[in-house]
PDBQT receptor file of N, H, CA, C and O in Angstrom, charges set to zero:
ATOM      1  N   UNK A   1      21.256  18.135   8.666  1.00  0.00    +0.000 N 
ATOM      2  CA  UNK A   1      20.472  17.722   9.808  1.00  0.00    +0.000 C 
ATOM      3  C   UNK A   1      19.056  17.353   9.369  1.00  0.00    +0.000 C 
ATOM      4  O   UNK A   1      18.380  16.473   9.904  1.00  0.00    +0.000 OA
ATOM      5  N   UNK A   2      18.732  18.003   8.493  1.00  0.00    +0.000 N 
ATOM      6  H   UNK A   2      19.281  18.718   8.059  1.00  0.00    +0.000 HD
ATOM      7  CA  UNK A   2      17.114  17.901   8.121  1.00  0.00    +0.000 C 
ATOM      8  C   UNK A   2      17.352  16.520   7.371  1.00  0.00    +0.000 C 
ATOM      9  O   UNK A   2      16.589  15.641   7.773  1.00  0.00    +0.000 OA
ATOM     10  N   UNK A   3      17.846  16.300   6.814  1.00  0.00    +0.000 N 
ATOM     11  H   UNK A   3      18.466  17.014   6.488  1.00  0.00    +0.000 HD
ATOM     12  CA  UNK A   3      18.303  14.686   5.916  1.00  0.00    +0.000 C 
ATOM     13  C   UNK A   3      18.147  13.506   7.075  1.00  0.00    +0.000 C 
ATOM     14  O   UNK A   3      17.310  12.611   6.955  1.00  0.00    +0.000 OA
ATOM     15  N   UNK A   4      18.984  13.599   8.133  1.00  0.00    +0.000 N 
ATOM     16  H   UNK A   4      19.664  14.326   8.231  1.00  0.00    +0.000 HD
ATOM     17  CA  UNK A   4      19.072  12.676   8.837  1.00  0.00    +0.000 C 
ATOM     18  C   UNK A   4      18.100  12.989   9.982  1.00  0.00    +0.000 C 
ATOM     19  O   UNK A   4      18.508  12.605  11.078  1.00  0.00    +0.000 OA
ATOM     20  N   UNK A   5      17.184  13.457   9.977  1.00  0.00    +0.000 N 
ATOM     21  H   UNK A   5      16.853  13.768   9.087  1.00  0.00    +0.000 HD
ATOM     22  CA  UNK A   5      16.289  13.704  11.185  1.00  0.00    +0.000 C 
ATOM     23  C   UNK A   5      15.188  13.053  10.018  1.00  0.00    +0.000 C 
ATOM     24  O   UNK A   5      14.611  12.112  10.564  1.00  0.00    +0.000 OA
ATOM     25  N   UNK A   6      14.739  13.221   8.707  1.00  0.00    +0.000 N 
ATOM     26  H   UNK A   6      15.209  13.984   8.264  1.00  0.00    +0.000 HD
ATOM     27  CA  UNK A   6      13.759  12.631   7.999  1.00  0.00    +0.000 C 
ATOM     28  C   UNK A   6      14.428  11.039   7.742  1.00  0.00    +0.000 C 
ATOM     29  O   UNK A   6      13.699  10.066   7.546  1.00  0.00    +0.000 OA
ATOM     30  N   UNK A   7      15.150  11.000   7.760  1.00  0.00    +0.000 N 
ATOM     31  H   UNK A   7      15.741  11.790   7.920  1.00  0.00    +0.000 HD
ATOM     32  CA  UNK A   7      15.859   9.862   7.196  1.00  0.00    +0.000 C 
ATOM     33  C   UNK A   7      15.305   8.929   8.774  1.00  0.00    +0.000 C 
ATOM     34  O   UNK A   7      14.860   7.855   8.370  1.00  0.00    +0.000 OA
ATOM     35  N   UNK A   8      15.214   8.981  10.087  1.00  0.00    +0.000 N 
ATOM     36  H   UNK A   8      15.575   9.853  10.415  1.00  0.00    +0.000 HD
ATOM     37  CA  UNK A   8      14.816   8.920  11.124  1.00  0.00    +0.000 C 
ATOM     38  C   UNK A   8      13.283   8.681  11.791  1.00  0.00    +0.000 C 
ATOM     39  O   UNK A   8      12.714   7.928  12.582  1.00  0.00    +0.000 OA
ATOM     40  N   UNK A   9      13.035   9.729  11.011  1.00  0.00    +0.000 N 
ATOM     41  H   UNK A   9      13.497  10.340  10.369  1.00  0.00    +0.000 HD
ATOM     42  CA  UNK A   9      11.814  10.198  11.823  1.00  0.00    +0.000 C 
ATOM     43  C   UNK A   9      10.521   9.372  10.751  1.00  0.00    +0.000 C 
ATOM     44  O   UNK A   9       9.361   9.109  11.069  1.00  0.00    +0.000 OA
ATOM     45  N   UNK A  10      11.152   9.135   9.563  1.00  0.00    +0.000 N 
ATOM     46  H   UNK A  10      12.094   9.348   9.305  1.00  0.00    +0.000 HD
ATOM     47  CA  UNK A  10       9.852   8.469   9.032  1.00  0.00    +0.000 C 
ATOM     48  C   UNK A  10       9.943   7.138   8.970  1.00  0.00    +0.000 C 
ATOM     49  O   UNK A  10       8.842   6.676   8.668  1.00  0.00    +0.000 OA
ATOM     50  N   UNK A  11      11.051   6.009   9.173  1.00  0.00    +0.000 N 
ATOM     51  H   UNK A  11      11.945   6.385   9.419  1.00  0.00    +0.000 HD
ATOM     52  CA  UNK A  11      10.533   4.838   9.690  1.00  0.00    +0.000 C 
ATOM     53  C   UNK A  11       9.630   4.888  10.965  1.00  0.00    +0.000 C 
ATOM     54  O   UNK A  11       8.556   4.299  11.084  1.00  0.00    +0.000 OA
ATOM     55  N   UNK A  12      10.274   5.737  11.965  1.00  0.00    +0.000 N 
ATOM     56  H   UNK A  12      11.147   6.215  11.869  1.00  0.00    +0.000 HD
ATOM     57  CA  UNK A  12       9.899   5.733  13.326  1.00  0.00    +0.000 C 
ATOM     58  C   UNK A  12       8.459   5.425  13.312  1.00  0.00    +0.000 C 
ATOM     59  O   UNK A  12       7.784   4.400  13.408  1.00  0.00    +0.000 OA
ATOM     60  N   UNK A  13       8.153   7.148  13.100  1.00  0.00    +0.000 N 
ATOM     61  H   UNK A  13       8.702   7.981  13.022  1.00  0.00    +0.000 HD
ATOM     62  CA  UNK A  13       7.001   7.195  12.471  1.00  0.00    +0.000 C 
ATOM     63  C   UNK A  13       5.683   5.789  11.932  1.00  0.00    +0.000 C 
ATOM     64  O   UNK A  13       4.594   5.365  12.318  1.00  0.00    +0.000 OA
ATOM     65  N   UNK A  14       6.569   5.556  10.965  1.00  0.00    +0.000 N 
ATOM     66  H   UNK A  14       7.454   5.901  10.652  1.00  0.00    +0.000 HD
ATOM     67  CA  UNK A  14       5.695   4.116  10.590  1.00  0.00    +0.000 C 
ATOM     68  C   UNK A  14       5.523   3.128  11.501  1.00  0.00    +0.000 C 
ATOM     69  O   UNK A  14       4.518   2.417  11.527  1.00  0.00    +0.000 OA
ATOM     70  N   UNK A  15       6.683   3.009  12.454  1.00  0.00    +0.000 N 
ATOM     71  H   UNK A  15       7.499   3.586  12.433  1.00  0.00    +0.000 HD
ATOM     72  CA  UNK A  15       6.733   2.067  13.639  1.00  0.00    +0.000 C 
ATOM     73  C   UNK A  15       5.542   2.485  14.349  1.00  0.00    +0.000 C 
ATOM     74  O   UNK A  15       4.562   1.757  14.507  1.00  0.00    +0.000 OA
ATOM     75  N   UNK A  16       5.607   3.217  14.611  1.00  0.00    +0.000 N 
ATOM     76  H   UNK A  16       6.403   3.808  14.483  1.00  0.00    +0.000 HD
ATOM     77  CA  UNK A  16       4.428   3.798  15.927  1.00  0.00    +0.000 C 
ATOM     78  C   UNK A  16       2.871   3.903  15.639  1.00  0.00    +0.000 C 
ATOM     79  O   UNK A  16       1.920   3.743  16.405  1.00  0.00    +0.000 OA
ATOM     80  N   UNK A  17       2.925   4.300  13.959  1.00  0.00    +0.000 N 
ATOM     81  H   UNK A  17       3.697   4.429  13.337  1.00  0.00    +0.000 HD
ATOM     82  CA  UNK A  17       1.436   3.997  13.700  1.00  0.00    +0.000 C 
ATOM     83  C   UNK A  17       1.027   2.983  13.498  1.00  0.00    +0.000 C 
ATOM     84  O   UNK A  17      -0.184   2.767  13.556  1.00  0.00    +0.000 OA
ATOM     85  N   UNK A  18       2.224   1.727  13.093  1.00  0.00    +0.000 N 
ATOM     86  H   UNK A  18       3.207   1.902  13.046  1.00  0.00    +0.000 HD
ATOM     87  CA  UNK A  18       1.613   0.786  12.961  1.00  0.00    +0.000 C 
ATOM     88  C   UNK A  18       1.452  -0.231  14.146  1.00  0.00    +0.000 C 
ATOM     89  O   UNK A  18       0.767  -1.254  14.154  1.00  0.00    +0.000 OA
ATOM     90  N   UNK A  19       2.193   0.255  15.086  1.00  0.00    +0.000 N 
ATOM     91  H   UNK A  19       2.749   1.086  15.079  1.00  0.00    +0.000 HD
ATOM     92  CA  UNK A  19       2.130  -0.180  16.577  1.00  0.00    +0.000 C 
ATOM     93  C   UNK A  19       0.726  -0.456  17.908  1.00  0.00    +0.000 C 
ATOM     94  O   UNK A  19       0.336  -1.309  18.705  1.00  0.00    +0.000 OA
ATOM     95  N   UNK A  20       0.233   1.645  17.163  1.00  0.00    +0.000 N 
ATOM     96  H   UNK A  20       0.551   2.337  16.515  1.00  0.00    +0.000 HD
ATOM     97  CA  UNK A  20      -0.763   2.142  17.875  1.00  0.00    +0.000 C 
ATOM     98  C   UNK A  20      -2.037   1.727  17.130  1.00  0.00    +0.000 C 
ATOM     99  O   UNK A  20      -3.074   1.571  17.775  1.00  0.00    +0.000 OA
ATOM    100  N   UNK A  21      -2.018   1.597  16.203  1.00  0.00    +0.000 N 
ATOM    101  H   UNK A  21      -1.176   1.723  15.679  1.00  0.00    +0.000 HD
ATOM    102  CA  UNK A  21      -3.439   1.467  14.868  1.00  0.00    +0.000 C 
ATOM    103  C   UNK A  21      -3.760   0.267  15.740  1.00  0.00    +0.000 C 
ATOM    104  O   UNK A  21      -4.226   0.882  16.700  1.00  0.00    +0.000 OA
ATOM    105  N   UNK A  22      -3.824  -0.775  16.020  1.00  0.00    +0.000 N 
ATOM    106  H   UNK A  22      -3.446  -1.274  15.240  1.00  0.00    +0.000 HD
ATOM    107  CA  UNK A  22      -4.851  -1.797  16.862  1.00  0.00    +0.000 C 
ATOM    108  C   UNK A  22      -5.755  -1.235  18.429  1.00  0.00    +0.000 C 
ATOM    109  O   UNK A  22      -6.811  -1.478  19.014  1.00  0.00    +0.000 OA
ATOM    110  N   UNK A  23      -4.979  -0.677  18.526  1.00  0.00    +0.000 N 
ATOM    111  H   UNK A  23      -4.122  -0.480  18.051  1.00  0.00    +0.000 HD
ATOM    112  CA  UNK A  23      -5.336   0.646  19.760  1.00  0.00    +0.000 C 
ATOM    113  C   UNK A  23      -6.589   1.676  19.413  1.00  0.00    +0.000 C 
ATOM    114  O   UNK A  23      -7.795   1.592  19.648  1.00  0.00    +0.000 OA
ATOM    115  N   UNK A  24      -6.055   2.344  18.975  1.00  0.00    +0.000 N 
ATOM    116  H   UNK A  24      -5.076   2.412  18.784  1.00  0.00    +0.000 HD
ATOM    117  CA  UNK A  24      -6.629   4.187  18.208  1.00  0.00    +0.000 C 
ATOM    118  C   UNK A  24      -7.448   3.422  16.885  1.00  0.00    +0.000 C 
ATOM    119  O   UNK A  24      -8.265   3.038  17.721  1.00  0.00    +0.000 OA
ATOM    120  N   UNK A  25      -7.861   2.975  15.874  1.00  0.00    +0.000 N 
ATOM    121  H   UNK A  25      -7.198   3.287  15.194  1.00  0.00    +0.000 HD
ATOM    122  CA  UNK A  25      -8.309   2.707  15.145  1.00  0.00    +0.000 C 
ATOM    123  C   UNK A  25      -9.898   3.192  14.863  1.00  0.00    +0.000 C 
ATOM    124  O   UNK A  25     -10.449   3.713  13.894  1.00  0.00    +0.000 OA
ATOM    125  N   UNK A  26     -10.288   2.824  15.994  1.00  0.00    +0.000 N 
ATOM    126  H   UNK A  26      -9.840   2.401  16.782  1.00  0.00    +0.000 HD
ATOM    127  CA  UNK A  26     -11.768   3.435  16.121  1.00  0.00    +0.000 C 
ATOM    128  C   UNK A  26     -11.945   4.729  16.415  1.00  0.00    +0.000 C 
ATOM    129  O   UNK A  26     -13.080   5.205  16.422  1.00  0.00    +0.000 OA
ATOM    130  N   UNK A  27     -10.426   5.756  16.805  1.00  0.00    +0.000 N 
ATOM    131  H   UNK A  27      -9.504   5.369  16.800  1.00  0.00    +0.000 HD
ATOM    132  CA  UNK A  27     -10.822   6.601  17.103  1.00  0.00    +0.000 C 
ATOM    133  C   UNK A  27     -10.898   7.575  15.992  1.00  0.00    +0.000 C 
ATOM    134  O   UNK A  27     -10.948   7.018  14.896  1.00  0.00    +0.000 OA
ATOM    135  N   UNK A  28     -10.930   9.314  15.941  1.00  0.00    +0.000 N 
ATOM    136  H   UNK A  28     -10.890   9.767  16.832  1.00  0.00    +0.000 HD
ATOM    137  CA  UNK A  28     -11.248   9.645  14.800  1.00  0.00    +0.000 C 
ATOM    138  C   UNK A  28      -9.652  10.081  14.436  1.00  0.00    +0.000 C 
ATOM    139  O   UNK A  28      -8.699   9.647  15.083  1.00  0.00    +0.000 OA
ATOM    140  N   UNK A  29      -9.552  10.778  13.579  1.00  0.00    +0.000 N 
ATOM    141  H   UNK A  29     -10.326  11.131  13.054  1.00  0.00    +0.000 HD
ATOM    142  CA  UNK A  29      -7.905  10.838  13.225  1.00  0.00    +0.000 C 
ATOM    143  C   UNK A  29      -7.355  12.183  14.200  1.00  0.00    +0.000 C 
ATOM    144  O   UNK A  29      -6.322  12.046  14.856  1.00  0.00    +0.000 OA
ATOM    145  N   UNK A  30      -7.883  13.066  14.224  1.00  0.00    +0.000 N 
ATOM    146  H   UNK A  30      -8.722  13.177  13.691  1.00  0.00    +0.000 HD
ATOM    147  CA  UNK A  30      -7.088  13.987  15.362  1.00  0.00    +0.000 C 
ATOM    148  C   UNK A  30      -7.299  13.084  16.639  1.00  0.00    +0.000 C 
ATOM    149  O   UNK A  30      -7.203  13.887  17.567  1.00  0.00    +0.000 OA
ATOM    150  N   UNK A  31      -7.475  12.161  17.033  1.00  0.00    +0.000 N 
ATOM    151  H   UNK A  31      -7.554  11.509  16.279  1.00  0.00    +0.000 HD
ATOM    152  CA  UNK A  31      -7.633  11.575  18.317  1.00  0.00    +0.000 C 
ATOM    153  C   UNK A  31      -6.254  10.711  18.161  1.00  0.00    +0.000 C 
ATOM    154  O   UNK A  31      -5.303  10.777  18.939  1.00  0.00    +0.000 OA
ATOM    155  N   UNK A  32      -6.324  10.052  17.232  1.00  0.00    +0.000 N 
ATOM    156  H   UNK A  32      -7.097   9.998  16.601  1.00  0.00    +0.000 HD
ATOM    157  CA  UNK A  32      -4.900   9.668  17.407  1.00  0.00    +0.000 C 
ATOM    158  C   UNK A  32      -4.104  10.240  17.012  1.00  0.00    +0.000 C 
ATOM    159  O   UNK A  32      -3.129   9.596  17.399  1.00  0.00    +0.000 OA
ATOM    160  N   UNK A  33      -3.636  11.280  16.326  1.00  0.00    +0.000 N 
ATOM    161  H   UNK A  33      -4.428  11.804  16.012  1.00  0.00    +0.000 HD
ATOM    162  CA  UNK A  33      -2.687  11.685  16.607  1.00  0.00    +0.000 C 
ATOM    163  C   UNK A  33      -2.520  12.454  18.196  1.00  0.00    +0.000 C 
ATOM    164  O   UNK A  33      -1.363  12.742  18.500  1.00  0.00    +0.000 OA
ATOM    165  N   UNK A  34      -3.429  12.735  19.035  1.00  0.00    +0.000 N 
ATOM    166  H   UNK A  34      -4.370  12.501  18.788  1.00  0.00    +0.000 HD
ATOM    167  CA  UNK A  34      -3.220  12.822  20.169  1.00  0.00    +0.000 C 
ATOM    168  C   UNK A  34      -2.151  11.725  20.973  1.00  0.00    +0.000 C 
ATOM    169  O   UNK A  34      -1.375  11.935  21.905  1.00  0.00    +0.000 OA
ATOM    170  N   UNK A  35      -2.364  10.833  20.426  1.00  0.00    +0.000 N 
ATOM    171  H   UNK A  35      -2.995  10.662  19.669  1.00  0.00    +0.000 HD
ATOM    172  CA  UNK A  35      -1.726   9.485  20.696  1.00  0.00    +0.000 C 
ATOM    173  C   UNK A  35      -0.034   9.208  20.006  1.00  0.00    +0.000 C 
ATOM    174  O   UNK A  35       1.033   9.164  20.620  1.00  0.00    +0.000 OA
ATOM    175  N   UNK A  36      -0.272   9.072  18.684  1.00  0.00    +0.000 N 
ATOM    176  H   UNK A  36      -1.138   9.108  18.185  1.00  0.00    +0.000 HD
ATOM    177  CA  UNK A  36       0.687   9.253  18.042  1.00  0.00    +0.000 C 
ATOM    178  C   UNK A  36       1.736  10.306  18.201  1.00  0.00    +0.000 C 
ATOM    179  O   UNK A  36       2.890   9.880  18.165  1.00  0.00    +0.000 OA
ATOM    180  N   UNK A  37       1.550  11.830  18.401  1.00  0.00    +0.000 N 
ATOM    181  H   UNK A  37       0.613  12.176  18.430  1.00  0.00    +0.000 HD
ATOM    182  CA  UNK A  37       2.522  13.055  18.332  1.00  0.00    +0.000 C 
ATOM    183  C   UNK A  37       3.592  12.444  19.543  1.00  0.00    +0.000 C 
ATOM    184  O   UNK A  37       4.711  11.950  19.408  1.00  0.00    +0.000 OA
ATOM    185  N   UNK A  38       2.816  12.673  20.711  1.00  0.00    +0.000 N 
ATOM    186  H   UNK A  38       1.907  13.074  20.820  1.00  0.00    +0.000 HD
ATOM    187  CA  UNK A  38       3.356  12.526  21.994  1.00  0.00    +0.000 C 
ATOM    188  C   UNK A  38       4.427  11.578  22.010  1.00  0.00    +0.000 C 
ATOM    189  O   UNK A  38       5.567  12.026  22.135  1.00  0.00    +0.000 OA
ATOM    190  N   UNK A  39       4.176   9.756  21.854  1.00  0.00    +0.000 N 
ATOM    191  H   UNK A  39       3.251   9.392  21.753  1.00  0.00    +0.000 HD
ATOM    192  CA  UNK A  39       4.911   8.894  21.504  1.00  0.00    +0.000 C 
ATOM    193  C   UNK A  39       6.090   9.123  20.197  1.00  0.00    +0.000 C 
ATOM    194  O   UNK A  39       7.146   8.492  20.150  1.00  0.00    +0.000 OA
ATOM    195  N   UNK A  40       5.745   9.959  19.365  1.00  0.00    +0.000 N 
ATOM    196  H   UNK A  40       4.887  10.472  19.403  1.00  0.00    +0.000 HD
ATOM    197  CA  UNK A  40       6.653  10.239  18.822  1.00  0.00    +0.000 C 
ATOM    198  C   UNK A  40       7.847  11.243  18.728  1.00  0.00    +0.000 C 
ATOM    199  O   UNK A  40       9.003  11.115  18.326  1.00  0.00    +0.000 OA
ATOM    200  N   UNK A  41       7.018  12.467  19.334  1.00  0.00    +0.000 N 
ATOM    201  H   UNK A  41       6.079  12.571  19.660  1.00  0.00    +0.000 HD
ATOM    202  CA  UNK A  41       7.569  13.613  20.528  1.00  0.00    +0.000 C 
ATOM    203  C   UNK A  41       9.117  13.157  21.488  1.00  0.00    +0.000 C 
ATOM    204  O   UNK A  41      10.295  13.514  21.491  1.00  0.00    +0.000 OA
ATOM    205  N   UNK A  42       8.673  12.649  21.873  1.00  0.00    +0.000 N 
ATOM    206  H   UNK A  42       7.716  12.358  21.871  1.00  0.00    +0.000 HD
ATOM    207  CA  UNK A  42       9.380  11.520  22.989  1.00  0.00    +0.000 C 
ATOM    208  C   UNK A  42      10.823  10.700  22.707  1.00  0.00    +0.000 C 
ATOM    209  O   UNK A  42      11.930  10.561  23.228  1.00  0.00    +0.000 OA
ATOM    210  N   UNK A  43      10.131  10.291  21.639  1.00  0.00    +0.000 N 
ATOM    211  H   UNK A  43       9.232  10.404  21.216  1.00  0.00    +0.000 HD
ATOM    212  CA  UNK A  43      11.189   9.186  20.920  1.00  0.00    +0.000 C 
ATOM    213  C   UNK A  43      12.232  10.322  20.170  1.00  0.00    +0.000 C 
ATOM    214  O   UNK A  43      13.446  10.166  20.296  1.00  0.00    +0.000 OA
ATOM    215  N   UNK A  44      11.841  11.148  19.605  1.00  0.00    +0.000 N 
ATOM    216  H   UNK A  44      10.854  11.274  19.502  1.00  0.00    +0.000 HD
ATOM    217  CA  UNK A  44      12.691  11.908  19.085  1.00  0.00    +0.000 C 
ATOM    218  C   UNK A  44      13.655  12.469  19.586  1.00  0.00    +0.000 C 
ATOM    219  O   UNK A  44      14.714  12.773  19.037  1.00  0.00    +0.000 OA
ATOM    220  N   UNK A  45      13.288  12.656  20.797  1.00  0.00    +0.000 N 
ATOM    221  H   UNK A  45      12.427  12.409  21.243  1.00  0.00    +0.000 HD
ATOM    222  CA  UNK A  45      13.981  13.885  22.055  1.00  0.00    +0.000 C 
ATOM    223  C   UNK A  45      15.128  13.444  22.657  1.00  0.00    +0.000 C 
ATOM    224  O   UNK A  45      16.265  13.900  22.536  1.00  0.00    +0.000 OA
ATOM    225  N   UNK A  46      14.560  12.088  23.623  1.00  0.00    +0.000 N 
ATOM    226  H   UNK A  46      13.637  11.717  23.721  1.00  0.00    +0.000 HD
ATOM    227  CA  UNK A  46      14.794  11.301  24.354  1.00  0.00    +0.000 C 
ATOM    228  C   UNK A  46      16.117  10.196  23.293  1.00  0.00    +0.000 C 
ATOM    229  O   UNK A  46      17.269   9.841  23.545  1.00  0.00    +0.000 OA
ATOM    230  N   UNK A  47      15.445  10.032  22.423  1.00  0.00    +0.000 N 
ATOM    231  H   UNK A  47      14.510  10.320  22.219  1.00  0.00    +0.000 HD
ATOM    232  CA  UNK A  47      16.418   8.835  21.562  1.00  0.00    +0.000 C 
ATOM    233  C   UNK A  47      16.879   8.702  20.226  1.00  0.00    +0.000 C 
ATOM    234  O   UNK A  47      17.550   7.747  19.836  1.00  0.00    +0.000 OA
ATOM    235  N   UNK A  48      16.506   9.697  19.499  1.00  0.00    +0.000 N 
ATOM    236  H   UNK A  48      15.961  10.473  19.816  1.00  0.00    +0.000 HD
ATOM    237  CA  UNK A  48      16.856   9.214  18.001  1.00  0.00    +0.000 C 
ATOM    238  C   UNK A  48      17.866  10.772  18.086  1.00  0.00    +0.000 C 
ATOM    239  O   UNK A  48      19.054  10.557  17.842  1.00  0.00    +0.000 OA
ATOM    240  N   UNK A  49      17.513  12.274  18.401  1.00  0.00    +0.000 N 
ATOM    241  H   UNK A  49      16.548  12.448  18.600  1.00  0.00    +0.000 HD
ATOM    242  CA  UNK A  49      18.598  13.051  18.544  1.00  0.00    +0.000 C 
ATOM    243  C   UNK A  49      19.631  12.816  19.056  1.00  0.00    +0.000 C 
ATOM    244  O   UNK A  49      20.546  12.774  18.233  1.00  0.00    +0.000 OA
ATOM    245  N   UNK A  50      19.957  12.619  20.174  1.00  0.00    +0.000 N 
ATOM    246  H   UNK A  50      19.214  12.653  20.843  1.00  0.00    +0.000 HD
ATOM    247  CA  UNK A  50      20.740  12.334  20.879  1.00  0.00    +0.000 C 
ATOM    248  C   UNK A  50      21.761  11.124  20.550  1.00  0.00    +0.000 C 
ATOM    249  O   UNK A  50      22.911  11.095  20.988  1.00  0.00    +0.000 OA
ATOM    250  N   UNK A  51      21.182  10.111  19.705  1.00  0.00    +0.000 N 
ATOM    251  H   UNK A  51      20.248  10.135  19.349  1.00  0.00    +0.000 HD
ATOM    252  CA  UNK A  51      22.129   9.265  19.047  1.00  0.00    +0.000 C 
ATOM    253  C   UNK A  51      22.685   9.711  17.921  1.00  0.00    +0.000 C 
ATOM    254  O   UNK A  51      23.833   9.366  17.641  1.00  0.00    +0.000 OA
ATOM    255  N   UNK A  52      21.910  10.603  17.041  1.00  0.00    +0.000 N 
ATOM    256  H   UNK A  52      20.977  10.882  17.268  1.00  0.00    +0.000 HD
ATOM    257  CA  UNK A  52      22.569  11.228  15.997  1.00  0.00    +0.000 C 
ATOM    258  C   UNK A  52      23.741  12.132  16.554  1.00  0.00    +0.000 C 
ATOM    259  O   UNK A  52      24.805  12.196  15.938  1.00  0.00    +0.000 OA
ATOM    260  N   UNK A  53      23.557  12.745  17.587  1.00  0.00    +0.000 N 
ATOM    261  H   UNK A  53      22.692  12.693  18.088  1.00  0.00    +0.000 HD
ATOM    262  CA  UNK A  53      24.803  13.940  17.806  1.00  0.00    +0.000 C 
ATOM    263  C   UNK A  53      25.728  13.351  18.553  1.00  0.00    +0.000 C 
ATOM    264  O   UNK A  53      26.735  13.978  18.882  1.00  0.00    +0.000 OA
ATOM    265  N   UNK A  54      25.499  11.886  18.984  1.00  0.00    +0.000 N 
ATOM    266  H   UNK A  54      24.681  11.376  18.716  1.00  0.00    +0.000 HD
ATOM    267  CA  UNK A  54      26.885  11.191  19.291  1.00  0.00    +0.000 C 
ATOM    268  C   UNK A  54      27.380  10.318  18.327  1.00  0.00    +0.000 C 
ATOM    269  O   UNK A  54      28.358   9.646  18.653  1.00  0.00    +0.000 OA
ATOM    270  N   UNK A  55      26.971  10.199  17.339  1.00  0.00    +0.000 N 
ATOM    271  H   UNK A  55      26.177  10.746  17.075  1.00  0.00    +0.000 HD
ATOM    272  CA  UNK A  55      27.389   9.694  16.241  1.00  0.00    +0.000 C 
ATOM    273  C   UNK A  55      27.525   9.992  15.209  1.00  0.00    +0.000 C 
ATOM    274  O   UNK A  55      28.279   9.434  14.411  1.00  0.00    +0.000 OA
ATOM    275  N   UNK A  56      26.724  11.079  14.959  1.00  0.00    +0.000 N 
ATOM    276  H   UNK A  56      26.111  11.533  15.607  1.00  0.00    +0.000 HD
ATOM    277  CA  UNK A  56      27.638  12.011  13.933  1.00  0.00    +0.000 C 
ATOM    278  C   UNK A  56      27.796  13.444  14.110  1.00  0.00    +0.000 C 
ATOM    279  O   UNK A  56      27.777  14.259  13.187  1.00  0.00    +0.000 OA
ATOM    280  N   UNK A  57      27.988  13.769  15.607  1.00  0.00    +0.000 N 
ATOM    281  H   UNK A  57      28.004  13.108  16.357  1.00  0.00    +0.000 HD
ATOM    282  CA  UNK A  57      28.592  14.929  16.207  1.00  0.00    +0.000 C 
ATOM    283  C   UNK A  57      29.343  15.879  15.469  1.00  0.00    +0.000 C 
ATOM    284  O   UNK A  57      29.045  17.046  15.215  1.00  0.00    +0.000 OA
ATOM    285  N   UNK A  58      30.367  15.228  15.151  1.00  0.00    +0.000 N 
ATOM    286  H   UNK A  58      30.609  14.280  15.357  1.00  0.00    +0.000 HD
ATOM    287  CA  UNK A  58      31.953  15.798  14.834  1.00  0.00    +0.000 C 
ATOM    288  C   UNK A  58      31.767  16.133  13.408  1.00  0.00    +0.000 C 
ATOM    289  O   UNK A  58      32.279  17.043  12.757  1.00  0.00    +0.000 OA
ATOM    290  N   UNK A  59      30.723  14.985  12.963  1.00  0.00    +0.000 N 
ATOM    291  H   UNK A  59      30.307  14.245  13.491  1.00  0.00    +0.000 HD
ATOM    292  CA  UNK A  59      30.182  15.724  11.089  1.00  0.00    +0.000 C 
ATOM    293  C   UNK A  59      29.482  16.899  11.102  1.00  0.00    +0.000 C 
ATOM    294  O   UNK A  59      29.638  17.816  10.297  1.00  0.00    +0.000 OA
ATOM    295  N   UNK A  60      28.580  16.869  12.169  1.00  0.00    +0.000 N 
ATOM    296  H   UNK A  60      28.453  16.123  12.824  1.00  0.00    +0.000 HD
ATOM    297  CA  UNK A  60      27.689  17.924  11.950  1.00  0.00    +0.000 C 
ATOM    298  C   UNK A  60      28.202  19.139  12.257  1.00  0.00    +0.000 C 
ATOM    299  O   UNK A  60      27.780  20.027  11.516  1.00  0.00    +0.000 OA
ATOM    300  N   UNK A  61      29.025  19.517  13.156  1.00  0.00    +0.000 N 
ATOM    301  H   UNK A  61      29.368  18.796  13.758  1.00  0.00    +0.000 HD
ATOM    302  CA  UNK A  61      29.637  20.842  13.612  1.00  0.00    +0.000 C 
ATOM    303  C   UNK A  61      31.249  21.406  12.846  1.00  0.00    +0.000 C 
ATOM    304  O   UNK A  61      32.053  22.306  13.088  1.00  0.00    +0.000 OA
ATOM    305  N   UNK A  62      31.108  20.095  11.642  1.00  0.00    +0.000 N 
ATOM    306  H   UNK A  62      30.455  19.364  11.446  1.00  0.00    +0.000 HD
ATOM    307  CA  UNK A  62      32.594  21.242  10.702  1.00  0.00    +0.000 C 
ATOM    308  C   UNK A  62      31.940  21.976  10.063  1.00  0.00    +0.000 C 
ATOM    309  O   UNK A  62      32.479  22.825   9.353  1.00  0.00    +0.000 OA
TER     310      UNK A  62
């Protein structure tokens, strides 16, 4: 699980900072990650788990 949650979570990741950085840029770095966690929080929960355990469900629980 930890494989495929990093395997996941760090394109994402790159997506979102490089998404938000025209945004947050000026701000200081704990400010965006105020910005960043949440949006990524989210995405994790909501969409990248939930596709993993319907798609590789049946791997993960032998």
């Amino acid at each position: 699980m930890w494989v495929l949650l990093t395997c996941a979570i760090y394109p994402l990741l790159l997506l979102i900072a490089t998404l938000t950085d025209p945004l947050v840029h000026t701000l200081p770095p704990a400010a965006r990650f105020l910005v960043v966690v949440p949006l990524m929080t989210a995405s994790v929960v909501w969409f990248v788990l939930p596709q993993i355990h319907r798609v590789l469900g049946p791997w993960l629980t032998r």
